[in-house]
Each structure stands twice: as structure tokens, then as C-alpha cells.
Legacy VTK file of the C-alpha trace (Angstrom):
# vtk DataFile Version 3.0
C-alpha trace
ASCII
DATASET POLYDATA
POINTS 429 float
18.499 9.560 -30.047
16.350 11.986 -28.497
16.443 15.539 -30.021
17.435 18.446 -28.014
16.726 21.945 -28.366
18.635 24.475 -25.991
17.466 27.717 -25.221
20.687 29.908 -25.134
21.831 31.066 -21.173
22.227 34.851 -22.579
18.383 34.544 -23.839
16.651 33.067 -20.601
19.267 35.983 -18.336
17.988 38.412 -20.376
14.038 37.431 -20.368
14.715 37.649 -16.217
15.922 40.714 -15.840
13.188 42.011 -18.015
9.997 40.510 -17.268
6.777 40.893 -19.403
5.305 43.554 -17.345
6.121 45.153 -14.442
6.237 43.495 -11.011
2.911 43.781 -9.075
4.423 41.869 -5.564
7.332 41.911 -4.160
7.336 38.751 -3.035
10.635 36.504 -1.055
11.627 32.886 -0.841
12.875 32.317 2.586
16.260 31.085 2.150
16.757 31.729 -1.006
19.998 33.796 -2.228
18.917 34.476 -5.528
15.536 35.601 -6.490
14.069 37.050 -9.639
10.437 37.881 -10.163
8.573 38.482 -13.093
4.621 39.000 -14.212
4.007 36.640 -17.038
0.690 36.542 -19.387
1.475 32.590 -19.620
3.003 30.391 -17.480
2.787 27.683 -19.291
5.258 26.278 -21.746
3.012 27.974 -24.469
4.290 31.250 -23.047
7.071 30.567 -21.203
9.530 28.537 -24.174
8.578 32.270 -26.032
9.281 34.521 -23.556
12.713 32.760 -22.073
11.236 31.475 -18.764
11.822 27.937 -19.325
14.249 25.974 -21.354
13.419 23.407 -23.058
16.459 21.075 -23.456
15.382 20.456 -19.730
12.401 18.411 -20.655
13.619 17.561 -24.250
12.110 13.326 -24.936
10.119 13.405 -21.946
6.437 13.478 -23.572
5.083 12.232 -27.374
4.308 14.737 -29.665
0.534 15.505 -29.660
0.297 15.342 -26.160
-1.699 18.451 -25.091
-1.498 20.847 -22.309
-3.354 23.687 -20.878
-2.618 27.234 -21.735
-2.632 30.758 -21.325
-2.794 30.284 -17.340
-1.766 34.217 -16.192
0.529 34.961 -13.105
3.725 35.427 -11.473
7.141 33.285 -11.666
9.654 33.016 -9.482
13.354 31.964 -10.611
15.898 31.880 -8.305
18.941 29.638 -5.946
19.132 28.302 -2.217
22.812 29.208 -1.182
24.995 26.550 -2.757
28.785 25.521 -2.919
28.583 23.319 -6.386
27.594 24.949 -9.842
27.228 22.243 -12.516
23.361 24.220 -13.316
23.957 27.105 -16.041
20.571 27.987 -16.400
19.562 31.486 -16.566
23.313 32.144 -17.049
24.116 31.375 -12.707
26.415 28.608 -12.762
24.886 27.765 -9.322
23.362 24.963 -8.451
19.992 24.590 -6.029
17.819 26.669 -8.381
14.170 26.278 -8.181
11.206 27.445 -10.248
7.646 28.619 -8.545
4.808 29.514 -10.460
1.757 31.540 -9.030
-1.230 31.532 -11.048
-3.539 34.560 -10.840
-6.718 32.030 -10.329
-5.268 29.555 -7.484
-7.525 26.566 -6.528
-5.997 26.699 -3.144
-3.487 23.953 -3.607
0.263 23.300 -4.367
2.096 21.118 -6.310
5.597 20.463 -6.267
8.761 18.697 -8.255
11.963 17.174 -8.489
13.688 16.462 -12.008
13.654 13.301 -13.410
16.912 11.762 -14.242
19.930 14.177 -14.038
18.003 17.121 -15.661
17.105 20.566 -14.109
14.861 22.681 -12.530
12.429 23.237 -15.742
12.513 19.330 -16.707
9.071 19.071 -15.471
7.608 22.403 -17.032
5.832 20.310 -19.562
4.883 17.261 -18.113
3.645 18.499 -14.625
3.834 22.106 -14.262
0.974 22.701 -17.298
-1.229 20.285 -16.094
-0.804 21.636 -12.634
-0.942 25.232 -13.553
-3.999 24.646 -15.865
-5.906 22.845 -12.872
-5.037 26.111 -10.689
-2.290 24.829 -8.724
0.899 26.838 -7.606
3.787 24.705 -8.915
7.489 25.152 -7.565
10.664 22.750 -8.798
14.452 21.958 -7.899
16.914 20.910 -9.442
18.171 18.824 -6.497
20.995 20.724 -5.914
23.031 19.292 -8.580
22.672 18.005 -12.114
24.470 16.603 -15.591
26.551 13.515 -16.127
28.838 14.174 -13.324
26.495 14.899 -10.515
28.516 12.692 -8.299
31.354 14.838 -7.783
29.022 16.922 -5.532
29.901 16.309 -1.541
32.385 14.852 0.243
31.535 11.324 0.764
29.641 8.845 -1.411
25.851 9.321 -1.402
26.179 13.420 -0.697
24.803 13.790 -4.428
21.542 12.553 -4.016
21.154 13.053 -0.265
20.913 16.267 -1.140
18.846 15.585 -3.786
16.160 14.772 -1.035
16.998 18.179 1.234
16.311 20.278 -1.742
12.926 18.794 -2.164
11.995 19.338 1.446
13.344 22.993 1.551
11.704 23.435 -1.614
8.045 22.599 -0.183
8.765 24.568 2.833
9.848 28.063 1.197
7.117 27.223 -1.001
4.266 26.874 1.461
5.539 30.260 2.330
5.293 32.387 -0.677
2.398 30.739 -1.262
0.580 32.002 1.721
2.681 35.216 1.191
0.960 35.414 -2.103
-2.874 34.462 -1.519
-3.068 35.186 1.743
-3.081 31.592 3.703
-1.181 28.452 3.142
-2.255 25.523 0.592
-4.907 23.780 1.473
-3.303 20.541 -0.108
-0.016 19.952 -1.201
1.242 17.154 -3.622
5.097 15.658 -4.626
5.199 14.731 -7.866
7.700 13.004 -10.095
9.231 10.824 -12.683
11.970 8.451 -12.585
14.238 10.279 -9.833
11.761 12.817 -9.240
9.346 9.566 -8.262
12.441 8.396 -5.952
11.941 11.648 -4.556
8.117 11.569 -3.919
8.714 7.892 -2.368
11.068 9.350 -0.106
9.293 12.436 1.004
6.190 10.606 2.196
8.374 8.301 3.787
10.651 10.811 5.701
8.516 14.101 5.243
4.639 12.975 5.002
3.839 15.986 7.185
4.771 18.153 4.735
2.529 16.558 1.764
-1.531 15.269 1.341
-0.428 12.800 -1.305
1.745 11.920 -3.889
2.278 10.370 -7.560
5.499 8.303 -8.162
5.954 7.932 -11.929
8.336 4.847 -12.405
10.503 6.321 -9.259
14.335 5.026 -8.596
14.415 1.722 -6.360
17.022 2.585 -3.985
17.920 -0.963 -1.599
20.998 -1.352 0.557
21.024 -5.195 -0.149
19.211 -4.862 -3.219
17.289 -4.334 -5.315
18.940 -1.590 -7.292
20.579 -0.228 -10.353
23.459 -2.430 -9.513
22.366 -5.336 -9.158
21.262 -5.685 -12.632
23.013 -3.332 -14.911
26.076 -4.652 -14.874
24.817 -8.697 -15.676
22.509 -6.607 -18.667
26.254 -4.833 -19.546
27.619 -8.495 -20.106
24.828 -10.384 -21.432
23.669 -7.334 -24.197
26.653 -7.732 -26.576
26.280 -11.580 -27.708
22.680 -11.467 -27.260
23.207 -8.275 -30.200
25.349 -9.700 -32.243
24.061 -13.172 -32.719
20.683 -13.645 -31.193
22.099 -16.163 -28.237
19.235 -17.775 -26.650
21.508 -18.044 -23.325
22.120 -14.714 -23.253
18.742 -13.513 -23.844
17.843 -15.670 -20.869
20.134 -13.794 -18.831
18.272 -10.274 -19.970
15.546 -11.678 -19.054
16.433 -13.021 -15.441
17.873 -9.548 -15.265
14.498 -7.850 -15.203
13.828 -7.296 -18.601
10.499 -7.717 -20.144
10.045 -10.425 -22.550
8.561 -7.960 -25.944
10.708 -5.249 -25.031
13.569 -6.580 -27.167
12.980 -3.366 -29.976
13.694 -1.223 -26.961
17.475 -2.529 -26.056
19.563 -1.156 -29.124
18.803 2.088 -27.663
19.034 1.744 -24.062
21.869 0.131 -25.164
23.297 2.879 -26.677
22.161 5.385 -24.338
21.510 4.765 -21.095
22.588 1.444 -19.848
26.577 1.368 -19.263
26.444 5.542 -18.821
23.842 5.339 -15.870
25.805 2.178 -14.403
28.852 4.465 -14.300
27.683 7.643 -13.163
26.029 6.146 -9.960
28.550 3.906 -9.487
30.559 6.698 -9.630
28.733 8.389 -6.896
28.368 5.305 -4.570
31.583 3.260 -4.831
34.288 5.994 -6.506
37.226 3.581 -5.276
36.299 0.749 -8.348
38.179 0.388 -11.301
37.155 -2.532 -13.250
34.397 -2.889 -15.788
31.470 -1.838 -15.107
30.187 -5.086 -16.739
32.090 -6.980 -13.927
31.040 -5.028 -10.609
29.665 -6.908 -8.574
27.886 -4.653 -6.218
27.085 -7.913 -3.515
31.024 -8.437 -3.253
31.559 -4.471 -2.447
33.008 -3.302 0.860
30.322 -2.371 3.283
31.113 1.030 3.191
29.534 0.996 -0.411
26.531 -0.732 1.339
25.974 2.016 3.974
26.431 4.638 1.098
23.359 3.185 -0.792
21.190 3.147 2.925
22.193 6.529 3.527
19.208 6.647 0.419
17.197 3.821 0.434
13.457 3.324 0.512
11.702 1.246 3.178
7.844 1.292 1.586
6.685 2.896 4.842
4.627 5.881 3.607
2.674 7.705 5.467
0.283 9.931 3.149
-1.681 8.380 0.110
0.080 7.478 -2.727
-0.556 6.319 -6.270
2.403 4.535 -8.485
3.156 3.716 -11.503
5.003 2.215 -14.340
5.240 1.100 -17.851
6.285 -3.190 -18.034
8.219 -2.319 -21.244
10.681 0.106 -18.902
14.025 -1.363 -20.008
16.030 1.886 -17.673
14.627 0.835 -14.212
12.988 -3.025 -15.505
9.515 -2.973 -13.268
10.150 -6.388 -11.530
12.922 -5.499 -10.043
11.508 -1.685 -9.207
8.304 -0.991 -8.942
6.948 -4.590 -8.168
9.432 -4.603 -5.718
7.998 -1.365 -3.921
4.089 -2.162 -3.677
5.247 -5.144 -1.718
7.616 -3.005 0.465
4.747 -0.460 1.087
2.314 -3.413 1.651
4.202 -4.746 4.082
5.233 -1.358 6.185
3.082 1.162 4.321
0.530 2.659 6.984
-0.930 5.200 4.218
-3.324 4.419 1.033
-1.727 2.984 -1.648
-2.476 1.934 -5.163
0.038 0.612 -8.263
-1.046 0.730 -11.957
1.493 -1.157 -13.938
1.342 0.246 -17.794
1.145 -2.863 -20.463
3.739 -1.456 -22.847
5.032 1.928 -21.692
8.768 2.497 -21.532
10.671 4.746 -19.489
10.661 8.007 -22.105
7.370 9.156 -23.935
9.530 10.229 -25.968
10.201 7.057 -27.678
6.506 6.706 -28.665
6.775 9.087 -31.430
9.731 6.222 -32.941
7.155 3.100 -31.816
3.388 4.378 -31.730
1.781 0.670 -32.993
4.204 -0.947 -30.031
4.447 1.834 -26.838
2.154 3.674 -24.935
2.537 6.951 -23.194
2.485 6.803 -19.631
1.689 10.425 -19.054
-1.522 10.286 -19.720
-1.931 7.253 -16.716
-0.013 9.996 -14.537
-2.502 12.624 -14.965
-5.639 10.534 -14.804
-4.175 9.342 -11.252
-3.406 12.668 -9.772
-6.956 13.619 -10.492
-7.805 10.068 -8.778
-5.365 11.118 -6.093
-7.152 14.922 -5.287
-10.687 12.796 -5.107
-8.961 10.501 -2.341
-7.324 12.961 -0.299
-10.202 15.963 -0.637
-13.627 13.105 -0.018
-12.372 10.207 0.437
-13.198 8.336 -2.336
-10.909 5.399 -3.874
-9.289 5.295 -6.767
-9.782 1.932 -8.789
-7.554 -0.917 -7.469
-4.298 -1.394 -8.251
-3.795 -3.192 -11.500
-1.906 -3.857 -14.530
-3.890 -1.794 -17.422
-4.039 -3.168 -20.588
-2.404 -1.423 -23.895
-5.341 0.238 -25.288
-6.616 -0.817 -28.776
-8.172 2.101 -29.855
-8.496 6.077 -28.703
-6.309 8.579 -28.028
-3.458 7.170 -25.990
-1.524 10.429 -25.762
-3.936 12.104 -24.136
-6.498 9.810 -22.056
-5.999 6.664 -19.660
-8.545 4.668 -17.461
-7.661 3.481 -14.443
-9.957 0.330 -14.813
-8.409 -0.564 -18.090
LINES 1 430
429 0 1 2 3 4 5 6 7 8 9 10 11 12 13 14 15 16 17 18 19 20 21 22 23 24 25 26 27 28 29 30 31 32 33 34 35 36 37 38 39 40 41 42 43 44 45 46 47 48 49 50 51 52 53 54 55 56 57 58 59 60 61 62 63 64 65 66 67 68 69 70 71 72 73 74 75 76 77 78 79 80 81 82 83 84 85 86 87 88 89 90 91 92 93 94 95 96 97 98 99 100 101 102 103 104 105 106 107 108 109 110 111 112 113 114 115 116 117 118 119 120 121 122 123 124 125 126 127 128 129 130 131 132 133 134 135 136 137 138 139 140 141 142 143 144 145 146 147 148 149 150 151 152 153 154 155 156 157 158 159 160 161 162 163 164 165 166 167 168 169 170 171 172 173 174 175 176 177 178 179 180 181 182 183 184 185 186 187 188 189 190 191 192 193 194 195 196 197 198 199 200 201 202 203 204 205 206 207 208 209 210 211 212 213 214 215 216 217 218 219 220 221 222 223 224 225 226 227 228 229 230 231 232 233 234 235 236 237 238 239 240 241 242 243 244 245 246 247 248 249 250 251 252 253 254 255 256 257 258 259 260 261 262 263 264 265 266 267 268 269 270 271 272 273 274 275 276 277 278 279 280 281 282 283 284 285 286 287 288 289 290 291 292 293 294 295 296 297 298 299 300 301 302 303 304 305 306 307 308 309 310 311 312 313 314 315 316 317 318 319 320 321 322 323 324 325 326 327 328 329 330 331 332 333 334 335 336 337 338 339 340 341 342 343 344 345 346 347 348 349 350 351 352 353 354 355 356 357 358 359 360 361 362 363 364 365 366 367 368 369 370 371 372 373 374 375 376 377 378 379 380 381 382 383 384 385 386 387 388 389 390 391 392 393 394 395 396 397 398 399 400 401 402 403 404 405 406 407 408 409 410 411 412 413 414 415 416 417 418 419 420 421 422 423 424 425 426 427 428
């Protein structure tokens, strides 16, 4: 199980209302309705898991111990909330939902980077994962929460698919309001601006530079969400992995192993399943299901998402992803990923955007990475991180966008033999 560590909502109040030092701008976030500022010696998670600006339980299992960041990157945070009727987030002690995060380094390379969460977490699940490595390069960095959060996102809105529509409208009035304090704060706007994600948060970058590519240079889509009207998606496999799993478990059946496999599951990611199995598989099948077809009441093991009224089939394209992007954009993801399986995601999408995409595009599939780095730390002679990958493209992805020059073609990249795998990838493998 991954290990979670929660920074208490009276500790992270109180570290707002009294910041390090004292405020030096008084700067705004247009739209926002909530807005705390505060001067900060670090804004890293070195400083910030100290001084109450972050919380940690947000990104808890998302990297491998050992991984290492930048820090002691000086400047100015912003914490506040977009105006908001729901209020599953209880960070900071708001009970309001649409919080963001925007951090201003003192020494700014002129560009911007911004986030959605990954799964159903909140606004500070990327603090460690993106937001050093950003900061540490001299980016401004700014994150949502998507406007709702925790296991029962879906009873945000009024109709199925509000949830994570809105998911997608937070990002965009995120980078907007951003762009503005930004040029509030250094005196012109960002010279380039980047989406970046993981796992929903790569749904989100996939969609932005579909639907929003004006707004972005480029993007990197860490094993993003494969949202399809008539499939692929989440249901069209879950629920045959939901019946297959148990006698495949308890005696080994070579039939239903077979049927894992046809799934999407990748043969030599069997030491994986126990845990998904335990974790994620039947609660993310219900949850979404949940948001996109409340009216079922069977199984979950026995929906069948192709028999479904159509109404659950417009929900899902209300969402969906058509591959046409229009800015440069690097993917990838880990062939062991037994969440979101990689044939039926990721594979799926580099054909989509080679068939519509009008933008650069490249795909490194990961020999052996899973969905969590976590899990490395429990597997380090069988996994490999991906975040490393992630970090070596987005400094591929500045060279493309800034001079033009190509990152290595798409591939799949081998598991490395030897090296540091938590903390360097090549592109060529």
C-alpha cells in the first residue's frame, strides 16, 4: 500500500496567514476569490513540506525514493480558489474546491509551466514531481486541483461528465490567470508556456493542445487518461480484468490469464496485479462509472459499457480525445502500466494523433515502468521509474519549441541494465 503522510489543515492555515517574511508585491489572480501571498526562502518541497506550503499526502507514492530535486529556489507563492459551488478540497483548512498553487521564482527564465493533478489528488500532487524540476530550471509553476477531488469526485455537477469537464475549464482558467500574474510579476508575459501532467493531469495536457493549443508552446503527457466515446477506455477493459482477476488469483487458470492479457495487460507484469488488484482496479471502475453512467446497478464486473444507453455514450464524448493536437507534444508511458494498460491507451493515441495530429509529435514507451514510481522502491530489480524519461523529454521538448531541433524518434526504450535509473533516462535507449 502506498504510505501517506498528511500535513494537518490547522498547520498549512496557519503557515498562510503567516508567511516567512513579509510580502514584497501585492500581487492578484484575476478571478480568483481567495488569494493568499507569501515570500518564501524555498519553494521547493525542501522548503515548502517545512514551512506548511505544500502537503504532502498530495503527492504521497508518486516518485521512488532517491529521486532528487532541485532546491533552495527563492520567491513568492501564491495559494488561493476560483469561485466554486463544491468543496470536497480541505487543504489549507477552505473546504472549497478550485484551489490552485503559483509559484514565482526570484530568478525567472522567462517561461511558465503549468499542472493538473494526477489521479483524484489535489492542487500540490505535482509539487514534487514537476513543480521542483520546473522551479529549479527557473520556471513559474501554477497548479489546480480541477475543481474537484477524492473518491467521490463524481457527485460534482448536474449531469454525467460535469466532474471532469470541469476538470478541463480549470486548467484553461488556470493558464490564463497565470499568464497574468506572471506578467504582473516580471513585467511581460512568458515567453513559453508548457502543460504538464501525469495520468489525468496527461488527459489534461492531451486535451489542452487539442482544444486550447493557443494557450501553450508544448506539452508532456505522462501516461495521460484515454478518454473514447466508442472506446477505448477505462470501461472497456476494467470490468472483463474485474471478472477474469479472481480465478486467474486463486488458481493460476491459463484461460483466465488469457483474458488479462486480451484485456491489455502486459505479459511480465503479473507481480504487479495483487496490488492493482487490491487498490485500484474495481475502485477506479466504480468511481468513473459512477460519474458517467450513475443510473447502473449491477456489478461492476458485469457492465458492459458497449450495451449502455447512448446517453452514457454522449457523456464520455462530452470528454474524449480526438489526437488532433496542435502544439508539439512528447508522450509517454511505462508497458508494465497495469492502471491505464498502454495498448489500449497510449498506443492507441500516437495513432490517433498520427492520423489527425497537425503538430510535432513523439511517443517513448518505457520497457518496465508502471503507473506509480512509487512501487519501484517495493520492485527495484523488476520496475523502472518513469520520471526520470519525463524530465529528460521536457528538456527535449524546450530544445524543439525554442530552435527547432528534434527530439530522438519515438521509440520503445529499453529497461536500463546499469546506472542510475531514478535519476537519468536517454531518449535513444
Amino acid at each position: 500500500m502506498l504510505v501517506r503522510t498528511v500535513l494537518t489543515a490547522g498547520a498549512v492555515a496557519a503557515a498562510l496567514a503567516a508567511p516567512a517574511h513579509a510580502q514584497e508585491h501585492a500581487l492578484t489572480v484575476p478571478g480568483a476569490e481567495k488569494l493568499v501571498e507569501a515570500r518564501l526562502d524555498d519553494l521547493t518541497t525542501a522548503g515548502t513540506i517545512a514551512s506548511g506550503h505544500t502537503v504532502p499526502a498530495d503527492f504521497a507514492g508518486l516518485h521512488a525514493t532517491g529521486t532528487r530535486n532541485p532546491t533552495g529556489v527563492p520567491g513568492i507563492q501564491l495559494d488561493g480558489y476560483f469561485p466554486d459551488t463544491s468543496t470536497f478540497n480541505t487543504n489549507n483548512g477552505w473546504n472549497h474546491d478550485a484551489q490552485f498553487v503559483i509559484r514565482l521564482p526570484d530568478h525567472w527564465n522567462g517561461g511558465l509551466v503549468v499542472a493538473g493533478s494526477p489521479g483524484n489528488r489535489r492542487q500540490y500532487a505535482n509539487d514534487f514531481t514537476i513543480s521542483d524540476w520546473a522551479l529549479g530550471k527557473g520556471y513559474a509553476y501554477a497548479a489546480t486541483d480541477k475543481g474537484n477531488s477524492g473518491l467521490e469526485f463524481y457527485k460534482d455537477g448536474r449531469r454525467p461528465g460535469d466532474a471532469i469537464a470541469e476538470w478541463n475549464h480549470r486548467l484553461t482558467q488556470l493558464t490564463r490567470a497565470a499568464k497574468k500574474v506572471v506578467r504582473k510579476r516580471y513585467g511581460h508575459s512568458p515567453r513559453r508556456t508548457y502543460a504538464a501532467g501525469i495520468s489525468n493531469g496527461g488527459y489534461l495536457v492531451r486535451w489542452q493542445l487539442e482544444n486550447r493549443p493557443h494557450l501553450y508552446d508544448g506539452g508532456i503527457d505522462a501516461e495521460g487518461t484515454l478518454w473514447r466515446a466508442d472506446g477505448p477506455n477505462l470501461f472497456t477493459y476494467l470490468p472483463a480484468i474485474l471478472r477474469a482477476y479472481p480465478s486467474y488469483a486463486a488458481t493460476g487458470d491459463p484461460s483466465a490469464h488469457n483474458a488479462l492479457l486480451k484485456a491489455g495487460l502486459a505479459p511480465g507484469s503479473e507481480f504487479l496485479w495483487p496490488f492493482h488488484d487490491q487498490v485500484y482496479w474495481e475502485l477506479t471502475q466504480r468511481i468513473y462509472r459512477e460519474e458517467f453512467d450513475p443510473a447502473y446497478t449491477g456489478s461492476e464486473a458485469d457492465y458492459n459499457y458497449a450495451a449502455r444507453p447512448k446517453k452514457v455514450h454522449r457523456a464520455v464524448a462530452r470528454i474524449s480525445l480526438t489526437g488532433k493536437i496542435r502544439k508539439p507534444l512528447i508522450t509517454l508511458q511505462g508497458t508494465y502500466d497495469s492502471l491505464l494498460p498502454i495498448s489500449t491507451d497510449s498506443d492507441v493515441y500516437a495513432k490517433l494523433v498520427r492520423a489527425r495530429g497537425k503538430a510535432p509529435y513523439r511517443y517513448y514507451r518505457l520497457e518496465a515502468a508502471n503507473h506509480v514510481d512509487g512501487l519501484y522502491d517495493t520492485y527495484p530489480n523488476r520496475l523502472r521509474p518513469l520520471l526520470p524519461c519525463m524530465r529528460t523529454a521536457f528538456t527535449a521538448l524546450e530544445s524543439w519549441t525554442r530552435n527547432g531541433t528534434p527530439p530522438p524518434k519515438s521509440t520503445t526504450l529499453p529497461r536500463p541494465t546499469s546506472g542510475d535509473l531514478l535519476n537519468t533516462c536517454s531518449l535513444t535507449g
